[in-house]
C-alpha positions in Angstrom: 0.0 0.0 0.0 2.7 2.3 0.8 3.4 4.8 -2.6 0.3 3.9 -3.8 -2.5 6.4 -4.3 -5.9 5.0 -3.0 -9.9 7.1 -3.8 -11.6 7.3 -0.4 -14.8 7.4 0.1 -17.0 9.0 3.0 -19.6 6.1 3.7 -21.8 8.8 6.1 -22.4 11.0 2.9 -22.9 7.7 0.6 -25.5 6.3 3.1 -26.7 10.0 3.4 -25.7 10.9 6.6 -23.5 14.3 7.6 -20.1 13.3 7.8 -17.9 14.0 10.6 -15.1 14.1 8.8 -12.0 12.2 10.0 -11.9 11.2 13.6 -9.0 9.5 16.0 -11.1 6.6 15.8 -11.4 6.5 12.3 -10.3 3.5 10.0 -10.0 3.0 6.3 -11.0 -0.3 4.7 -9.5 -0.8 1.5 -11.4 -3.2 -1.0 -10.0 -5.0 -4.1 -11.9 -5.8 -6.7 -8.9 -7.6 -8.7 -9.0 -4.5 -11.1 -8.8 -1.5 -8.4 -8.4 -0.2 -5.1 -11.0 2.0 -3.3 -10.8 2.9 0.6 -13.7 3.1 2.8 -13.9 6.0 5.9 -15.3 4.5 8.6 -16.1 5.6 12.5 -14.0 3.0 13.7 -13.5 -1.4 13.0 -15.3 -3.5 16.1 -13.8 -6.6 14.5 -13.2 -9.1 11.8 -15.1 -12.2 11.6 -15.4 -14.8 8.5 -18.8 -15.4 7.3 -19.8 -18.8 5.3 -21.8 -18.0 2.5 -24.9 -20.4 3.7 -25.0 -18.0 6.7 -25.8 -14.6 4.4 -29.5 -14.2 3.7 -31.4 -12.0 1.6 -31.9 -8.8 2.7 -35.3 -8.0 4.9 -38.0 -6.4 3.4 -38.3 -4.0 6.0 -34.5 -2.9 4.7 -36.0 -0.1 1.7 -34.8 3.3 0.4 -32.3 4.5 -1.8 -29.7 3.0 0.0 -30.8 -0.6 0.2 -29.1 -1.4 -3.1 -26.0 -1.2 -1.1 -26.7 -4.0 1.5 -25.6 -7.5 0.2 -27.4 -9.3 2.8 -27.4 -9.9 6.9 -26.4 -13.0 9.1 -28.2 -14.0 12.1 -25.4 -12.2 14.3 -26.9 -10.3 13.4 -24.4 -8.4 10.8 -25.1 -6.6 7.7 -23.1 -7.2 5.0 -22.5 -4.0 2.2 -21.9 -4.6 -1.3 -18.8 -2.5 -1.7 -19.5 -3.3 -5.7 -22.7 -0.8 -5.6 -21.1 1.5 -3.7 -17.8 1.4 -5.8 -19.8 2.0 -9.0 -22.9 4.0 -7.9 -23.0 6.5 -10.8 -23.6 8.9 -8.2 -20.0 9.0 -7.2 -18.1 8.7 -10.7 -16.5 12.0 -11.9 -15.9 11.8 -15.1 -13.8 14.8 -15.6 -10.1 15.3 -16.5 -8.1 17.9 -14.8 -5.5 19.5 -17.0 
């Protein structure tokens, strides 16, 4: 990671929530989708668990708004899983400008 430039992205403001900007607690999570890089600001990590895939269920019905394309599902834990995929590419968040 070191010497590599990485996009971060506020998940407050892409959930729609004011962002607090960057706090002591504050983590990034950087996801790989094989072809790029993008980090994640979050309030802070509580842990790291691994999930088997039997375990993820749909998403409730009760889970609605614009946001809900985001959640990939939820566990009994219960967890909910994000689908860093529809965040990533949520056209939303793509500039698609060049800076000369």
């Amino acid at each position: 990671m070191r010497g590599e430039i990485i996009t971060v992205l506020d998940t407050k403001r892409l959930f729609g929530f004011s962002s607090t900007g960057v706090l002591p607690t504050s983590k990034i999570i950087i996801v790989s989708d094989g072809h790029a890089q993008v980090g994640y600001l979050v309030d802070a990590v509580v842990g790291v668990t691994q999930i088997a895939k039997q375990d993820i269920q749909s998403p409730p019905a009760t889970i609605s708004g614009p946001h809900a394309r985001y959640i990939a599902g939820v566990t009994n834990a219960p967890l909910i899983l994000v689908d860093f995929q529809a965040l990533s590419t949520d056209p939303s968040i793509i500039v698609e400008e060049e800076v000369e």
